[in-house]
N, C-alpha and C positions, 0 to 999 in steps of 0.2 A: 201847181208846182212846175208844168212844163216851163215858164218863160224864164224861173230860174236856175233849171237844168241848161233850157240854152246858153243861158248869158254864162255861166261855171263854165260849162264844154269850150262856150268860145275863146275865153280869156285862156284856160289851160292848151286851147290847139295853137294861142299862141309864146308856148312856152320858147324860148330860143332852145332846146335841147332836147333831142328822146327822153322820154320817159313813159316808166312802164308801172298801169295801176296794178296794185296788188291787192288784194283784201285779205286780208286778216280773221280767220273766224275764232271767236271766244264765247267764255261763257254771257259775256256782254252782248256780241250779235256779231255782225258785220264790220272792220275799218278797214278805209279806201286808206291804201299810202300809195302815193308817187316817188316811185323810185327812177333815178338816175346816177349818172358819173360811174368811174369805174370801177369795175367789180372787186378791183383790190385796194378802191382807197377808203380810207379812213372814214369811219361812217357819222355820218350826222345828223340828226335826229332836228326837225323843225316841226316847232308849236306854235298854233298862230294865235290871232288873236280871240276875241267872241263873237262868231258869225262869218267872219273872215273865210274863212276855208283854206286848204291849201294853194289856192288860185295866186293868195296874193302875196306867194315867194315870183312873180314873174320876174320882178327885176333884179334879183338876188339868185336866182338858182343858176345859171349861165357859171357866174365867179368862181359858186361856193362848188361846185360839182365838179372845176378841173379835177383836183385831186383829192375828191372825199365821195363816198355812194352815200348821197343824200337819200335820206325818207321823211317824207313833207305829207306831216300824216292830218286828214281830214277828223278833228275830233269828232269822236262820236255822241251825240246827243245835239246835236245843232246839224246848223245847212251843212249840206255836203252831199257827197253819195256813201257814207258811213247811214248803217242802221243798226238803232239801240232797239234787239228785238230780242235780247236776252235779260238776264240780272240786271237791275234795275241800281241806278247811284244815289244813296240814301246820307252817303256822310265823303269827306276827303278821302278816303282811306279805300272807297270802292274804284273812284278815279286813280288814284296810283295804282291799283291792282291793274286797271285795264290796260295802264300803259305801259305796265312791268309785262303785260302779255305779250303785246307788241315789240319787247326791246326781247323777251326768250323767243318769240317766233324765226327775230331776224337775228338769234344767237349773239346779241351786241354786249359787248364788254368796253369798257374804258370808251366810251362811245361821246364826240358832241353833241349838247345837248343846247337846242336856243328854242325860248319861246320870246312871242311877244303879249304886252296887257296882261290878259288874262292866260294866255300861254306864259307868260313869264313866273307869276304864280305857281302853276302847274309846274313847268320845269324844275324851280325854285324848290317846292316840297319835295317833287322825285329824287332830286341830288341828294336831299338830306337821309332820304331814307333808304335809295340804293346807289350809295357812293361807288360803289364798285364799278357797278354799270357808267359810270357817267367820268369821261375822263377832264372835262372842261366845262365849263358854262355859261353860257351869254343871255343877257334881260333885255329885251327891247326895253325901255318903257313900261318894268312892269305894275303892274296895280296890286294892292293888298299884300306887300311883300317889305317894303319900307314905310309908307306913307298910306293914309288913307285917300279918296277920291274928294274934290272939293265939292261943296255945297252948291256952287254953281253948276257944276256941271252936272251932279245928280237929278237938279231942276230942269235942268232942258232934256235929260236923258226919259224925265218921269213921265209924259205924255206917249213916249214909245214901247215903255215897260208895264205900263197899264193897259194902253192897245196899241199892239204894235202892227204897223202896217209899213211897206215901202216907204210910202211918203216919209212918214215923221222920223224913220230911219234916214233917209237920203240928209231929212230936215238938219240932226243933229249931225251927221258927219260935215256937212256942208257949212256949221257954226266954225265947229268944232278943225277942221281943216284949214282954216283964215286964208281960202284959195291956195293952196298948195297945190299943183299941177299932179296929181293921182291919175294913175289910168282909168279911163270913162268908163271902160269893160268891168272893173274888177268893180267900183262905186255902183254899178248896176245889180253885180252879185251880192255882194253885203246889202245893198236897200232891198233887193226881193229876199232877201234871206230872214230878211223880219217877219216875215209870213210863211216862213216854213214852219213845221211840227218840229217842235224842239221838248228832250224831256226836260223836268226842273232845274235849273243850273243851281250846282254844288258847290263853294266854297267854302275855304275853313278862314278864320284869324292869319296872323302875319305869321307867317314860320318863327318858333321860337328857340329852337334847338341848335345846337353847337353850330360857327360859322362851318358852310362846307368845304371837305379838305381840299378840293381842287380849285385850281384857277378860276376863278369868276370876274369876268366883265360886262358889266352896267353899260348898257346904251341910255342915253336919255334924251328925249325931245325939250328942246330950248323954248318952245313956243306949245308946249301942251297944256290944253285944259283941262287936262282929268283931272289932276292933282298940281303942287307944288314940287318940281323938279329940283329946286335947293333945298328941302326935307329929304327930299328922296334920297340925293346923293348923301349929306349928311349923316340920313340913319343908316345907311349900306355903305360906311365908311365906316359905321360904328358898330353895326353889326358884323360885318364881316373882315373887319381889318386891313388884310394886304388888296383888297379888292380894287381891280383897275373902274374909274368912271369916266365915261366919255358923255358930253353934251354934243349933238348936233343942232345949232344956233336957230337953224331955219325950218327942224321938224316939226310937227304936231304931233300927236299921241297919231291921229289915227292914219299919220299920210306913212307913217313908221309902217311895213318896211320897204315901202314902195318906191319912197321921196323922203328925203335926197338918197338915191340907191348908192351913187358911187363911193360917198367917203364912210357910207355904211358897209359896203360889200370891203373897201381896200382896211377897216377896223375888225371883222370876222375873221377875213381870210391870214392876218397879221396872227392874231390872237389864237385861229385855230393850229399855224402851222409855225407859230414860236415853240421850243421847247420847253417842259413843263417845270414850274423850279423845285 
């Protein structure tokens, strides 16, 4: 595990901004959050993707941290320096518990709230079940929230879910990415992060409950192969209503949210610091 402790450390000491780790103890165990920005702005909560870590806000944390104290939390049960060394995630409903811990730790109220993939999910279910907590919402990209994953991509996915190793991790981003310029650093954390102890990954069906009362914006990769991005918007146009959708023409699923950072960081920071209707 040390070569992936390196490659996390090095990618985060090149974060453009202080930031200061904090953990979190619960009945769950250990989470690492990165906290930055200042202590009186508006707080925002980032959920990344699966296996991702919090490393890979590099090119987003600079924008989103002028005026909000970001927490770019390492989920727990996957890579990271998070440790699941407590109650064990058996169904969705333990994962919202651990994160509803982390949002009463940092006392967060009407709080943003953005995951991406599989962080989009997760965010996605949180809103719905502690609206209160959550004053805005942004989905990278996310999976199992509108659309299901394509058959193609579950096939290339299926060699590294079976055994997963660096390689066949590097193998499928490196499909899956159709040369998108990613940081070298962060693509070496995610492919060693295939060989970390990770517990069973939890997820439930598509959220089916009332659309949520706050603001929601959709990011979407123009060029991902996880799924169908014109399902995706379509059913989160139909799910949720007034919901804003953006496509970026030139992302993939997994170069989100690294690449294209700029017209991703100037659609956040729009959305986070528009007034709410």
């Amino acid at each position: 595990m040390q070569a992936f402790f390196d490659a996390y450390d090095a990618v985060l000491d090149r974060w453009p901004v202080e930031h200061e780790p904090v953990d979190v103890v619960s009945e769950f165990g250990t989470t690492r959050v990165q906290v930055c920005g200042p202590p009186d702005g508006r707080p925002l909560v980032l959920l990344h993707g699966g296996g991702a870590t919090s490393a890979v806000w590099l090119a987003n944390v600079a924008e989103l941290s002028r005026e909000h104290r970001v927490y770019a939390v390492d989920q727990l049960g996957g890579p990271g320096r998070s440790v699941h060394s407590g109650r064990p995630f058996r169904r969705p409903g333990d994962l919202l518990d651990w994160l509803d811990s982390l949002f009463r730790h940092f006392r967060l109220s009407g709080a943003g709230l953005c995951g991406h993939s599989y962080g989009g999910w997760l965010a996605l279910s949180y809103a719905l079940r502690a609206p209160a907590r959550v004053g805005k919402l942004a989905l990278l990209d996310p999976t199992q929230c509108f659309a299901g994953f394509r058959p193609g991509y579950l096939m290339r996915a299926l060699p590294s879910l079976l055994r997963p190793s660096a390689k066949r991790e590097r193998a499928l981003l490196e499909w899956e990415l159709r040369g998108a310029p990613v940081d070298a650093g962060w693509l070496d954390v995610v492919s060693l992060g295939a060989e970390f102890p990770s517990s069973k990954v939890v997820a439930g069906g598509r959220p089916r409950s009332p659309a949520p009362a706050m603001p929601v914006l959709v990011v979407l990769a123009g060029k991902s192969r996880a799924h169908d991005v014109r399902k995706v918007a379509a059913n989160a146009r139909a799910a949720l209503g007034s919901v804003e959708v953006l496509t970026l023409p030139e992302a993939t699923h997994h170069s989100l949210p690294l690449w294209p950072a700029e017209p991703l960081n100037h659609a956040l920071t729009a959305f986070y610091q528009a007034r709410s209707r």
